[in-house]
py3Dmol code that shows the C-alpha trace and the ligand (Angstrom):
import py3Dmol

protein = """\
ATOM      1  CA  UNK A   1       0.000   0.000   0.000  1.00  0.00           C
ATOM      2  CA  UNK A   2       1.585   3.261  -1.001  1.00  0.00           C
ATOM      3  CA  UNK A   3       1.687   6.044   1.622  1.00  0.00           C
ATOM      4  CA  UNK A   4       1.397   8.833  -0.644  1.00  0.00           C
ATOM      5  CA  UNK A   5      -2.038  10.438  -0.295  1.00  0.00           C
ATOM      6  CA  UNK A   6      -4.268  10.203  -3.807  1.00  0.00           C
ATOM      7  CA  UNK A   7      -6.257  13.521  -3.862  1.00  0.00           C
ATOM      8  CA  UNK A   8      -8.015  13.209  -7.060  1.00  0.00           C
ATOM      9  CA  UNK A   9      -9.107   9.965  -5.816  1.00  0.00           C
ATOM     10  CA  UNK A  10     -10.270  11.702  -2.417  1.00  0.00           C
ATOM     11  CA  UNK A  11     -11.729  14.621  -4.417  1.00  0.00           C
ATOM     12  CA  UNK A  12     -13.194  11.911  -6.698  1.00  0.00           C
ATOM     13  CA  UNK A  13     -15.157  10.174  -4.062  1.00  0.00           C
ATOM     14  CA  UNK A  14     -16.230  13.550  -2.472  1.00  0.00           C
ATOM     15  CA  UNK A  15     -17.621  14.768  -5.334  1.00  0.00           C
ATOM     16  CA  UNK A  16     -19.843  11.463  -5.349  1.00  0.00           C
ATOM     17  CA  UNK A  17     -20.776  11.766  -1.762  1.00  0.00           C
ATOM     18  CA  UNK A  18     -19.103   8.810  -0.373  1.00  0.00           C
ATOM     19  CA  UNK A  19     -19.584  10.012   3.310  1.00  0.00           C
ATOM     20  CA  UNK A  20     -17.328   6.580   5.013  1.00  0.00           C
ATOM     21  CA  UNK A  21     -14.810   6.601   2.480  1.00  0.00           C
ATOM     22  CA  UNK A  22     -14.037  10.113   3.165  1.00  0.00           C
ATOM     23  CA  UNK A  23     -13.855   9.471   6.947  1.00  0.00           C
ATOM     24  CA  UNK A  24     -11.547   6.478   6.220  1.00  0.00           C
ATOM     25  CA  UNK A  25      -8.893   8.370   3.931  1.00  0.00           C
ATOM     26  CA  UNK A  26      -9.312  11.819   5.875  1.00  0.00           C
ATOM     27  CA  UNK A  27      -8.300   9.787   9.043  1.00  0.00           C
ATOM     28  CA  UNK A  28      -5.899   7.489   7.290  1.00  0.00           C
ATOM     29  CA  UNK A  29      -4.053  10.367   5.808  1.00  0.00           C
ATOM     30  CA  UNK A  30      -3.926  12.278   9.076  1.00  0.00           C
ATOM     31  CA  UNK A  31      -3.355   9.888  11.817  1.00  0.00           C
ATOM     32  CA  UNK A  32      -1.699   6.791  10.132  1.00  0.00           C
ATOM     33  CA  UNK A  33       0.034   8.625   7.424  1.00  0.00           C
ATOM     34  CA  UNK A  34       0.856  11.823   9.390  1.00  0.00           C
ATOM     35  CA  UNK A  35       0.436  14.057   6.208  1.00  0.00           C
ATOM     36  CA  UNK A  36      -0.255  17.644   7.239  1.00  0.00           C
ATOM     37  CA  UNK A  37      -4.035  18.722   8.043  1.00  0.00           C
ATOM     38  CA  UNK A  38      -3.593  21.988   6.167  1.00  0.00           C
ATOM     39  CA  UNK A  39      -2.492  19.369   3.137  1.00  0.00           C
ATOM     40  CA  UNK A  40      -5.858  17.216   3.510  1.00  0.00           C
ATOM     41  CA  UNK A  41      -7.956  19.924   3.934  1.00  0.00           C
ATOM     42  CA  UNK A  42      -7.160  21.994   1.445  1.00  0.00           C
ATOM     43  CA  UNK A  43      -6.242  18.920  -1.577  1.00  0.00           C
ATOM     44  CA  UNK A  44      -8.477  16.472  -0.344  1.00  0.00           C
ATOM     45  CA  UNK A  45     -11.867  18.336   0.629  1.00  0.00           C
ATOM     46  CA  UNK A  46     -11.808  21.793  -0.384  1.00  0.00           C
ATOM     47  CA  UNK A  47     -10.237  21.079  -4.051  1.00  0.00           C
ATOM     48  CA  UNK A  48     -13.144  18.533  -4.359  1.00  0.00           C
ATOM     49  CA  UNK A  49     -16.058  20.719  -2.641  1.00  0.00           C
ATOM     50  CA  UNK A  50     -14.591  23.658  -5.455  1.00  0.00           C
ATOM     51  CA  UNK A  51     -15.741  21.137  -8.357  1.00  0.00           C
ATOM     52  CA  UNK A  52     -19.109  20.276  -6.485  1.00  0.00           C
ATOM     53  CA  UNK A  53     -19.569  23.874  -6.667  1.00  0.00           C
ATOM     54  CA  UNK A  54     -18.592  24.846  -9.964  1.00  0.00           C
ATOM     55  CA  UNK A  55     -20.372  22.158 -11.533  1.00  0.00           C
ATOM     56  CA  UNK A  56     -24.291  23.312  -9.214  1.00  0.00           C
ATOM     57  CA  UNK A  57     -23.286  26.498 -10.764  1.00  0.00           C
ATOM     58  CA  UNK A  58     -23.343  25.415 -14.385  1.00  0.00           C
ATOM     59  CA  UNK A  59     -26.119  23.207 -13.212  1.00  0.00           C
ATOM     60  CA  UNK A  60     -24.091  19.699 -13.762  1.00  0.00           C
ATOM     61  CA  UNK A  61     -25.112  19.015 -10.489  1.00  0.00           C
ATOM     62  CA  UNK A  62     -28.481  19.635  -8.669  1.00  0.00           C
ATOM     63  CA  UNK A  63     -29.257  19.943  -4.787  1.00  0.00           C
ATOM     64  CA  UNK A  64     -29.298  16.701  -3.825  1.00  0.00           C
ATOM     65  CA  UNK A  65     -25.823  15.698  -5.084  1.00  0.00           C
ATOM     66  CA  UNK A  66     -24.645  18.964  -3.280  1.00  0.00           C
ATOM     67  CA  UNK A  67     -26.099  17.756  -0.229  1.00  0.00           C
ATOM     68  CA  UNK A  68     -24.940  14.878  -0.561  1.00  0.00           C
ATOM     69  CA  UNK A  69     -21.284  15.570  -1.259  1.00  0.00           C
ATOM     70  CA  UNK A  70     -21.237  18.261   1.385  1.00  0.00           C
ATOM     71  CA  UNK A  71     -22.763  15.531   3.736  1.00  0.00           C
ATOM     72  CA  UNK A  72     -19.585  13.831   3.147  1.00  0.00           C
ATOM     73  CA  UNK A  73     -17.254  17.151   3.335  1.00  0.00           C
ATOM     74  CA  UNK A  74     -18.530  17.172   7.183  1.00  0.00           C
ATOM     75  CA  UNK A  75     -17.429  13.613   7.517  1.00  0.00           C
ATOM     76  CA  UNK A  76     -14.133  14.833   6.932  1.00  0.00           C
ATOM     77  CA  UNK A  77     -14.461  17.935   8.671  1.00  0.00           C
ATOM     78  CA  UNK A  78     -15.316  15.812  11.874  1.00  0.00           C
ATOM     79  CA  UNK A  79     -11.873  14.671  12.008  1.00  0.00           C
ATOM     80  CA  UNK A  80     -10.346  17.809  10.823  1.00  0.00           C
ATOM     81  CA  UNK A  81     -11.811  20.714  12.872  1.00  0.00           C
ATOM     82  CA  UNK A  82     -10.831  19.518  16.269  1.00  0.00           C
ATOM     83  CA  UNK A  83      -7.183  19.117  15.081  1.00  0.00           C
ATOM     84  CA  UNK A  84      -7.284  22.753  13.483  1.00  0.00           C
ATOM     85  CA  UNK A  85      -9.059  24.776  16.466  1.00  0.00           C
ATOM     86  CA  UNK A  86      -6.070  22.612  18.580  1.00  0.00           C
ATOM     87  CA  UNK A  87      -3.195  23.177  16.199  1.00  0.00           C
ATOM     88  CA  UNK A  88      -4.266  26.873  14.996  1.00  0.00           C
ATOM     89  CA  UNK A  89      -2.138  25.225  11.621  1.00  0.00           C
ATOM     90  CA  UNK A  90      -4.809  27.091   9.607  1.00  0.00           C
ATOM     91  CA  UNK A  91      -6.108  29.940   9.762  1.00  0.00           C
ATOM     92  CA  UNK A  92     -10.009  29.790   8.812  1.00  0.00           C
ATOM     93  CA  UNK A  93     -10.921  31.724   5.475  1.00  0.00           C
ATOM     94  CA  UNK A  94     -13.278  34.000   7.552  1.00  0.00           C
ATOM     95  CA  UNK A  95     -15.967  33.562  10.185  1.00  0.00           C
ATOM     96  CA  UNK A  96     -19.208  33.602   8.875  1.00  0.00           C
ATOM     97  CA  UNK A  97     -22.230  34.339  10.596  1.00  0.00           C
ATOM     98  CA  UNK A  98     -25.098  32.801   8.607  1.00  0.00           C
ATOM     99  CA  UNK A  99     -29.602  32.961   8.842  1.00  0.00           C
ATOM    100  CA  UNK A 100     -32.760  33.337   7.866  1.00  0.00           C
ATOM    101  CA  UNK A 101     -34.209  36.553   8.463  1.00  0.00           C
ATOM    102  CA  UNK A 102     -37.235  36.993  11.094  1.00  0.00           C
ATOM    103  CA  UNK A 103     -40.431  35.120  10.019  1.00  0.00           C
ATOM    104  CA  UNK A 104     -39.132  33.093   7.221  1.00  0.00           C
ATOM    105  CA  UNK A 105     -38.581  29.594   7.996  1.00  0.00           C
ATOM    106  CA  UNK A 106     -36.764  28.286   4.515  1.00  0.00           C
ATOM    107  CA  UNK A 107     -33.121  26.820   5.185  1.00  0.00           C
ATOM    108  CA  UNK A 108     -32.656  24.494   2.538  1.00  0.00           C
ATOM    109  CA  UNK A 109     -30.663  27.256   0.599  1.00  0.00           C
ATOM    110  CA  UNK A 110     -29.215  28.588   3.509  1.00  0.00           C
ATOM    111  CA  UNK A 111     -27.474  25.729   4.399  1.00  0.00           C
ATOM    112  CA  UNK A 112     -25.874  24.838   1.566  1.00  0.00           C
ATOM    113  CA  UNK A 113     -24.212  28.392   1.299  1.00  0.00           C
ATOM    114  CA  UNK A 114     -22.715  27.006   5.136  1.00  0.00           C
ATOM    115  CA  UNK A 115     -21.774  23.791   4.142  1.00  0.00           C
ATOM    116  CA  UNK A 116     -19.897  25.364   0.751  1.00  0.00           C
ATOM    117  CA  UNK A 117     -18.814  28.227   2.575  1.00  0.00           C
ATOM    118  CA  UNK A 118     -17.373  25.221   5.346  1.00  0.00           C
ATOM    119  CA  UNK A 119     -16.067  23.260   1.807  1.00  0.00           C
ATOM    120  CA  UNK A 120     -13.969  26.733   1.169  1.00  0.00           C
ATOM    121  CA  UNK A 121     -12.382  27.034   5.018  1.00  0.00           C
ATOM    122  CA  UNK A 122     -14.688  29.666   6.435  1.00  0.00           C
ATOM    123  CA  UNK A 123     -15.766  28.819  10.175  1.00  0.00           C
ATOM    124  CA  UNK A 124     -19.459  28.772   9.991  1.00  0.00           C
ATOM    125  CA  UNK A 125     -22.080  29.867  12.568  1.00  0.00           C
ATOM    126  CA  UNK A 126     -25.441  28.968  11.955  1.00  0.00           C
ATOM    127  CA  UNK A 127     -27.820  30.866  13.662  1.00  0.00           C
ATOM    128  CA  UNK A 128     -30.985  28.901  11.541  1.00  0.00           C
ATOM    129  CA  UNK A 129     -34.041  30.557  10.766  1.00  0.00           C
ATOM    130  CA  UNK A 130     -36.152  32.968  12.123  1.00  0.00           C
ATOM    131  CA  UNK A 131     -33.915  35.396  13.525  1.00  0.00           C
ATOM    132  CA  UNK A 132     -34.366  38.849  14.161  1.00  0.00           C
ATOM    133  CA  UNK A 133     -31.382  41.744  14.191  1.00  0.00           C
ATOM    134  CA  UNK A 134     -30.469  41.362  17.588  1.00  0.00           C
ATOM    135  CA  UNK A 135     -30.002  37.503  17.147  1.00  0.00           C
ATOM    136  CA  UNK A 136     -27.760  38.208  14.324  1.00  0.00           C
ATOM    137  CA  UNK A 137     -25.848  41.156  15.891  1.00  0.00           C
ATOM    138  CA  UNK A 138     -25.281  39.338  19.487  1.00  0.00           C
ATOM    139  CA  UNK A 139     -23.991  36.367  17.404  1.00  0.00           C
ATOM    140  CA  UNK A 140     -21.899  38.479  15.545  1.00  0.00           C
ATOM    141  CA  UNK A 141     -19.986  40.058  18.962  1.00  0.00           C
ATOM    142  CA  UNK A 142     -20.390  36.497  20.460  1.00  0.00           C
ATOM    143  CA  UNK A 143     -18.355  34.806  17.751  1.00  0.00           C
ATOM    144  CA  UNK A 144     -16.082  37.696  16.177  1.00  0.00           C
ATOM    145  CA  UNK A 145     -17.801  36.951  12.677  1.00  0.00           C
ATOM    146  CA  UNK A 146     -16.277  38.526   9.742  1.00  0.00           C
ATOM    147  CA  UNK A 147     -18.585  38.298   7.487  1.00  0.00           C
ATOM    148  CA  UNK A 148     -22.706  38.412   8.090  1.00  0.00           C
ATOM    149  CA  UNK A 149     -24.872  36.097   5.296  1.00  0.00           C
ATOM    150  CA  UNK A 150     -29.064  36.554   5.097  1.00  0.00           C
ATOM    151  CA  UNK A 151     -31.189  34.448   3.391  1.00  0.00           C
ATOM    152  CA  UNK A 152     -34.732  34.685   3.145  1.00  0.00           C
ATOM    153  CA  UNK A 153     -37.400  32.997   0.803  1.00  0.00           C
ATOM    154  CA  UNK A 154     -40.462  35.100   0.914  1.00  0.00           C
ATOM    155  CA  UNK A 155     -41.362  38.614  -0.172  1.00  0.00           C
ATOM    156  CA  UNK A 156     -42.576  39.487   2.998  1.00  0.00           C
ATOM    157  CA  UNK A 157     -39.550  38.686   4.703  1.00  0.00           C
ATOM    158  CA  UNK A 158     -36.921  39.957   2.668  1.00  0.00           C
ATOM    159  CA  UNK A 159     -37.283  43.472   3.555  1.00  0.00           C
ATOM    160  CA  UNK A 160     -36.264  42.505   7.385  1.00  0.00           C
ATOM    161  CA  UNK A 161     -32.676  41.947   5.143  1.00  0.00           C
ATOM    162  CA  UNK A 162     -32.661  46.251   5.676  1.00  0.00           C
ATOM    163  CA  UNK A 163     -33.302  46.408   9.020  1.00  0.00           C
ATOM    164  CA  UNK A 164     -30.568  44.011   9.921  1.00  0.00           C
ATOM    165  CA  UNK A 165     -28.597  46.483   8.198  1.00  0.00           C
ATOM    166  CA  UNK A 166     -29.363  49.276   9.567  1.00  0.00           C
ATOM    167  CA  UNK A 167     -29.198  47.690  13.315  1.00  0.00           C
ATOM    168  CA  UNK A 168     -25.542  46.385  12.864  1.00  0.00           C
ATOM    169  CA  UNK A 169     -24.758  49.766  11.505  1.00  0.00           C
ATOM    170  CA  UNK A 170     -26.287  51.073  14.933  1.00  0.00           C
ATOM    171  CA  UNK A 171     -24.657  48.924  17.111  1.00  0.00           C
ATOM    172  CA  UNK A 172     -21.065  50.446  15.826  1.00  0.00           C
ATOM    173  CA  UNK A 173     -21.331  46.754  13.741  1.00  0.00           C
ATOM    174  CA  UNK A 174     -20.966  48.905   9.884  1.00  0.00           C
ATOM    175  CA  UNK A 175     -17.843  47.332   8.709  1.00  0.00           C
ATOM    176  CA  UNK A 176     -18.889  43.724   9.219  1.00  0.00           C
ATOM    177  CA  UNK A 177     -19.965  43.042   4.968  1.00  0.00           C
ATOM    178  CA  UNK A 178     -23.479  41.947   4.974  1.00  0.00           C
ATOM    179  CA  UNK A 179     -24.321  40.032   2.394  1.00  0.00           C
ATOM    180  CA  UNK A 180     -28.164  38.712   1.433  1.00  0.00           C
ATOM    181  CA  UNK A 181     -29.371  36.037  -1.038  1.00  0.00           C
ATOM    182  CA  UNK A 182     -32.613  33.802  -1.687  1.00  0.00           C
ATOM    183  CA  UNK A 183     -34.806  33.698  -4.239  1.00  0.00           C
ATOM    184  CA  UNK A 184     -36.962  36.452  -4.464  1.00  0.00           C
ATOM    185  CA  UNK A 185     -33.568  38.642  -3.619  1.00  0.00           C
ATOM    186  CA  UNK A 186     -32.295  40.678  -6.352  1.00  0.00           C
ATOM    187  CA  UNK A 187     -28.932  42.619  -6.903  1.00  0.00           C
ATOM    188  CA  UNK A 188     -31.004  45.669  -7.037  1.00  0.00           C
ATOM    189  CA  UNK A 189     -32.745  44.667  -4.179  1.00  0.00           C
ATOM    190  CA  UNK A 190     -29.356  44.380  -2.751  1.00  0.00           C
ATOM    191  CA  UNK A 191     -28.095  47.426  -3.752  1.00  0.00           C
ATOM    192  CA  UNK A 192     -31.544  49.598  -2.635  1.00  0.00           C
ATOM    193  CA  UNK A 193     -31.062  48.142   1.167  1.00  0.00           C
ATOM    194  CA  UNK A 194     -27.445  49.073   1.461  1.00  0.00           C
ATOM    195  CA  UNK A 195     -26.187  45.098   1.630  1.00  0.00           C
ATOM    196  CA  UNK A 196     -22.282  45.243   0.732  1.00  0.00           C
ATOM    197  CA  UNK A 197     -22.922  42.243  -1.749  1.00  0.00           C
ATOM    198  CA  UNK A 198     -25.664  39.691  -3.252  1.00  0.00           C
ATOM    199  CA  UNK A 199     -25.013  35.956  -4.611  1.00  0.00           C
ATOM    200  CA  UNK A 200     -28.044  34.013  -6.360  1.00  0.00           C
ATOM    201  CA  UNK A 201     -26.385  30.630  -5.850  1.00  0.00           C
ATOM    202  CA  UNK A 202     -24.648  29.153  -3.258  1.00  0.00           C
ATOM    203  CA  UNK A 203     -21.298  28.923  -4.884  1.00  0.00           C
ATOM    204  CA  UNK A 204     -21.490  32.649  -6.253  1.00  0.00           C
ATOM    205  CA  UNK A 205     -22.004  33.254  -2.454  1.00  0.00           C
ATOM    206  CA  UNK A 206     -19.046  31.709  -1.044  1.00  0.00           C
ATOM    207  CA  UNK A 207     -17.126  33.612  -4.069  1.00  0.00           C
ATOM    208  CA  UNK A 208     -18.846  36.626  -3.191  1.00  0.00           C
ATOM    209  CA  UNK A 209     -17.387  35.875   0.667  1.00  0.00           C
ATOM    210  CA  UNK A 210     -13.812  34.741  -0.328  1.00  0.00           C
ATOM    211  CA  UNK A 211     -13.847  38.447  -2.569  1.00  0.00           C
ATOM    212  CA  UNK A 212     -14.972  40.785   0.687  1.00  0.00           C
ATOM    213  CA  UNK A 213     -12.649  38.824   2.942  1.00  0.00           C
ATOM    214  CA  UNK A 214      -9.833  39.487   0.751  1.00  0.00           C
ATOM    215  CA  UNK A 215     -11.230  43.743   0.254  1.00  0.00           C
ATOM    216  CA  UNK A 216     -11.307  43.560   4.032  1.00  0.00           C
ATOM    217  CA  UNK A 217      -7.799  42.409   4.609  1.00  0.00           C
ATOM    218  CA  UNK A 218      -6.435  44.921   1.952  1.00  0.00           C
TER     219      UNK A 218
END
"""
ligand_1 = """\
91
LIG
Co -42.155 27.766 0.915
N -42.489 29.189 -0.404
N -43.520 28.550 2.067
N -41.849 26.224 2.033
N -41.186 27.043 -0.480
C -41.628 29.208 -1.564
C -40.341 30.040 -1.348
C -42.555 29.792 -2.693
C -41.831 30.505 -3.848
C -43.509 28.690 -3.196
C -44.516 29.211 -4.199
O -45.506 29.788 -3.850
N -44.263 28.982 -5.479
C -43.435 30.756 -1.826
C -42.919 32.175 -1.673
C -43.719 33.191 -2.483
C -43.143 34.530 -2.286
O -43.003 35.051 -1.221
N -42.793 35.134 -3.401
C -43.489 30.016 -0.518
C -44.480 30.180 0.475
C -45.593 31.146 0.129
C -44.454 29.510 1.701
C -45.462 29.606 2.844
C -45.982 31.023 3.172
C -46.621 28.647 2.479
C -47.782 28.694 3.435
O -47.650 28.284 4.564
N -48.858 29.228 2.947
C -44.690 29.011 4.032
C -43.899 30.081 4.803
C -43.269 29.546 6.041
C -42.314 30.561 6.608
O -41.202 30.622 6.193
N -42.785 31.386 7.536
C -43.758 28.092 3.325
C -43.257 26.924 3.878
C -42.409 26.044 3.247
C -41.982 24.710 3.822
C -41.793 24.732 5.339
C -43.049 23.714 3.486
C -40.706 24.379 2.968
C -39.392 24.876 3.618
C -38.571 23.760 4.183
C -37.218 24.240 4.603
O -36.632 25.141 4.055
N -36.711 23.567 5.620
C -40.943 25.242 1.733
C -40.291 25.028 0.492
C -39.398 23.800 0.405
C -40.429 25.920 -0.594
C -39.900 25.760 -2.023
C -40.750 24.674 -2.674
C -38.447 25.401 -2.186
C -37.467 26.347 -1.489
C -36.103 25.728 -1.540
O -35.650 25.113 -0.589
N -35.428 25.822 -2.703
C -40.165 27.185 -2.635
C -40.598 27.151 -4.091
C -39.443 27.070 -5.018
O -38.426 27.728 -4.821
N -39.574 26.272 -6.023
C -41.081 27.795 -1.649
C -34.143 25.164 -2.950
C -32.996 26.033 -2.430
C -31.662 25.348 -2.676
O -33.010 27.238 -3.159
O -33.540 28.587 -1.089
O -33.453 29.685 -3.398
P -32.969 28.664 -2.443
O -31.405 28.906 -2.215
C -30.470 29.099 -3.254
C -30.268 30.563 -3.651
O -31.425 31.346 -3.476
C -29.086 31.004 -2.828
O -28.301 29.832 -2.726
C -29.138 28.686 -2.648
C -28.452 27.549 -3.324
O -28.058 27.860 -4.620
N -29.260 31.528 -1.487
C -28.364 32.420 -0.957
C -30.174 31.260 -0.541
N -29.908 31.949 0.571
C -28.795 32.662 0.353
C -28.103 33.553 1.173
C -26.985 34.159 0.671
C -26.549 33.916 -0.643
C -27.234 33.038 -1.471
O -26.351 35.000 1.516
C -25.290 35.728 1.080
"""
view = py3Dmol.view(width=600, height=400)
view.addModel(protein, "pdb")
view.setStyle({"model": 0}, {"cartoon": {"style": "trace"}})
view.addModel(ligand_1, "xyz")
view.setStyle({"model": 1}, {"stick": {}})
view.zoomTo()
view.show()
């Protein structure tokens, strides 16, 4: 048996959702092999998550293959986050604070932009659905997020997206980037409410993230 990691094969089997076989190689490769975490992470699971999300985005693949390959992203994860937080080997992309706005209870979209933001390094907090400005901003202080992600579903939530807004602006919260998506959102919409950015797909958000993060840090 060789001892040199095979990524493609890893990125292959990813891609395909094979949830075990990624806990077997992820852990192989880390604990029996003793290649670096930074090295598995980043050529085993987020090269592979980067095709999953290329390929929604030209709609190769649909949602359930997405959920089902970034069902098997957190089985590597499992054995990879407690290392990293440990180790501090690598630095997360960004923290992002994730929800759906107040009185909208639609997460399936929301949660793949976590789990592909997760597939790209960022630490993701989840703060689910239903949640009003001063859930997001507490969670925001609470967990030093970087970047603040909205989702909502209906017409008559969206507009909450502005009052988020305006509340982290209040609470001396302005340079955080918020960011909105779901269907009914628009870039105008976007642009009208003050948001510093708008994706319509799940990997346009986590490019959208990766871009601010990088702004940010200039
Ligand atoms: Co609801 N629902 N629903 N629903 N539901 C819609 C959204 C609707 C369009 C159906 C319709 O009438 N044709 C309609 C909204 C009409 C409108 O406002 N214009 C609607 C309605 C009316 C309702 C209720 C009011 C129905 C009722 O009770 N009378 C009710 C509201 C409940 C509430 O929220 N308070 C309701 C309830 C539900 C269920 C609970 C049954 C269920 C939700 C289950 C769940 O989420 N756990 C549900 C579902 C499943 C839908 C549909 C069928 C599918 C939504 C979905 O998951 N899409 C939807 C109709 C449709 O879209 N065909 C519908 C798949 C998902 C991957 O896409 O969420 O768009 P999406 O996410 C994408 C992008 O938008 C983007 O990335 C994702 C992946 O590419 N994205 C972001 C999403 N969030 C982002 C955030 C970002 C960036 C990108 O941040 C930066």
């Amino acid at each position: 048996m060789s001892d040199r990691p095979d990524y493609a094969e890893m990125n292959q089997l990813l891609y395909t959702g094979k949830a075990k076989d990624i806990h077997t190689l992820t852990e192989r490769y880390i604990h029996e092999w003793k290649r670096p975490v930074k090295e598995v992470l980043e050529e085993g699971l987020i090269a592979g998550m980067a095709v999953v999300g290329e390929d929604f985005k030209n709609n190769i693949l649909y949602v359930p293959e997405v959920l089902i390959a970034a069902r098997a992203m957190k089985a590597g994860m499992k054995i990879i986050r407690p290392i990293l937080s440990e180790s501090g080997e690598v630095q997360p992309a960004g923290v992002l604070l994730m929800g759906t706005v107040k009185g909208d209870l639609h997460d399936i979209g929301k949660n793949l932009v976590c789990m592909m933001a997760e597939g790209a390094g960022f630490e993701v907090v989840d703060i689910g659905v239903d949640a009003n400005a001063e859930m997001f901003i507490e969670a925001v202080k609470e967990h030093q997020a970087t970047i603040l992600g909205m989702s909502a579903l209906l017409t008559t939530t969206m507009g909450y997206m502005a009052k988020v807004i305006e509340e982290m602006g209040a609470a001396g919260l302005g340079h955080i980037p918020c960011t909105v998506g779901g269907a009914p959102v628009t870039q105008m919409f976007a642009d009208e409410i003050g948001a510093d950015g708008y994706a319509d797909d799940a990997a346009s958000a986590v490019e959208l993230f990766l871009e601010l993060m990088k702004a940010t840090s200039a």
